[in-house]
C-alpha positions as CSV (number, residue, x, y, z in Angstrom):
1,X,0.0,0.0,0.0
2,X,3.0,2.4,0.7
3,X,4.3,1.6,-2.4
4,X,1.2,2.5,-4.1
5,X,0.9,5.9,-2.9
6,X,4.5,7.2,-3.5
7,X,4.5,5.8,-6.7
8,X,1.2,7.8,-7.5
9,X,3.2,10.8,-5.9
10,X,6.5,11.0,-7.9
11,X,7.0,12.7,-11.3
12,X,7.1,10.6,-14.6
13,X,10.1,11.0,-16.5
14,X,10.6,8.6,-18.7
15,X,11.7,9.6,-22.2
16,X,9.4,8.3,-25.2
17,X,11.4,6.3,-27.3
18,X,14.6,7.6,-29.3
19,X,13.7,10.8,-27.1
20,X,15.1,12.6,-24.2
21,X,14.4,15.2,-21.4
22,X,15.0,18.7,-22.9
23,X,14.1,20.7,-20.0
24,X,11.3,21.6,-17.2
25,X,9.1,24.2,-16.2
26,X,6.8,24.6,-13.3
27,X,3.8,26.2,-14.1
28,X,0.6,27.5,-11.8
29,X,-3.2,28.6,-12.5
30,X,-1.9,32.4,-12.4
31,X,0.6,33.1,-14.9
32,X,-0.4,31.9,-18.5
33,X,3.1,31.6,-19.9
34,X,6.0,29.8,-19.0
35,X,9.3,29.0,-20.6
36,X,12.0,26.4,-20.7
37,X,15.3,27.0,-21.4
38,X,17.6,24.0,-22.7
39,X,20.7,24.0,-21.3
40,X,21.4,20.6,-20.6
41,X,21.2,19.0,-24.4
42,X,22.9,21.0,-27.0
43,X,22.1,18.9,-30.4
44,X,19.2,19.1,-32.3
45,X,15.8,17.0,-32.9
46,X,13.3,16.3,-35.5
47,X,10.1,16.2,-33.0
48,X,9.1,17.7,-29.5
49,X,6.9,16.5,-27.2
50,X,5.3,17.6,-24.2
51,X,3.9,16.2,-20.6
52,X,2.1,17.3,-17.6
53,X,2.3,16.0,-14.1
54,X,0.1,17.1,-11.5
55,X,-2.8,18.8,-13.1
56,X,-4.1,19.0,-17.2
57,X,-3.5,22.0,-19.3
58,X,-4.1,23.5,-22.8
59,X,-1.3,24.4,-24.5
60,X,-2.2,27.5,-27.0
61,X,0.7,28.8,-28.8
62,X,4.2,27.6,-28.8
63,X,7.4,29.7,-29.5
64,X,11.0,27.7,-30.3
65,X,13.9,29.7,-29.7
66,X,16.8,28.6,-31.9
67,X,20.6,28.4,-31.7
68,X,21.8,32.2,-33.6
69,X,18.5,33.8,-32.4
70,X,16.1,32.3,-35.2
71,X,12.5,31.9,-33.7
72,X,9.2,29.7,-35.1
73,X,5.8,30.2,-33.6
74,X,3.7,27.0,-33.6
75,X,-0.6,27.9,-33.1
76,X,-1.6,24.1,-32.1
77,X,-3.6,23.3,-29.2
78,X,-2.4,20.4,-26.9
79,X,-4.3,19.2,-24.5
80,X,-1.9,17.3,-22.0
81,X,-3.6,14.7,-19.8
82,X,-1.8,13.7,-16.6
83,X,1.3,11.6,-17.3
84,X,0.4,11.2,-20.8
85,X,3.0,12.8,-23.6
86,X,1.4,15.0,-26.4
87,X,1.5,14.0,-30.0
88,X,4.6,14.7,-31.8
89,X,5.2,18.6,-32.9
90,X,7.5,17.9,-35.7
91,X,10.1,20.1,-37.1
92,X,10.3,20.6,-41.0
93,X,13.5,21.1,-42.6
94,X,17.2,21.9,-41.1
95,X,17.0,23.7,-37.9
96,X,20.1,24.5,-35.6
97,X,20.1,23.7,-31.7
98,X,16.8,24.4,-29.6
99,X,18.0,27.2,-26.9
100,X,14.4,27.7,-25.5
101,X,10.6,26.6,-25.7
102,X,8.3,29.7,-24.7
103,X,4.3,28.4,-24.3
104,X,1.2,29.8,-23.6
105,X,-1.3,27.6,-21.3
106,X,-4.6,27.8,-19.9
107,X,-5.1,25.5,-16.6
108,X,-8.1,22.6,-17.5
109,X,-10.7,21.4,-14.8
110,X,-10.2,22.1,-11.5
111,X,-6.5,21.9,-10.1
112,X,-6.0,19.0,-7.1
113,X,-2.7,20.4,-6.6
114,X,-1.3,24.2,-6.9
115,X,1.2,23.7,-9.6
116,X,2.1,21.0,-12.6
117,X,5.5,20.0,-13.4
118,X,5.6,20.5,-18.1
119,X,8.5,18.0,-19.0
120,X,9.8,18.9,-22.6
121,X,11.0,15.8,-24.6
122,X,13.3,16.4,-27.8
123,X,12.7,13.4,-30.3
124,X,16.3,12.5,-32.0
């Protein structure tokens, strides 16, 4: 029964496969925009993908911040379920290092807890 209930508690993190962990941002029912800065992976991906832990939210605009300053806003709604990953976001054509993922969010339902942990997978 302990075993049950921390398990339920901790944070998922595994990467999807051929994936890994890009970065993290903790995000609340007050502010609408959060953003992630990649620090810890410095080559690039073909796909992004995100996923919430804690609470569901709608995802409303995304904005990828490039290696050399280049930028590409992305209008698509995700809805991200509780420890469920998004569907892919792929990125067209040659694109240098990811730097930093900017997103716009709206909180869904009611929230259990006061914040959700967004986990940021880049897909190789």
């Amino acid at each position: 029964m302990a075993w049950l209930l921390l398990s339920s508690c901790s944070t998922l993190r595994l990467a999807p496969p051929g994936g890994t962990l890009l970065g993290e941002s903790f995000v609340d029912s007050s502010d609408q925009t959060s953003r992630v800065s990649i620090k810890a992976y410095s080559g690039t991906v073909k796909a992004i993908r995100f996923m919430a832990n804690g609470n569901e939210i709608e995802i409303e605009k995304i904005i990828l911040g490039f290696d050399g300053g280049e930028k590409l806003a992305i209008d698509e709604k995700l809805l991200l379920s509780v420890g469920a990953l998004s569907r892919r976001i792929e990125l067209t054509g040659a694109k240098p290092a990811l730097k930093s993922i900017e997103f716009t969010y709206r909180p869904v339902g009611s929230w259990m807890t006061g914040r959700t942990d967004i986990l940021v997978y880049g897909i190789k």
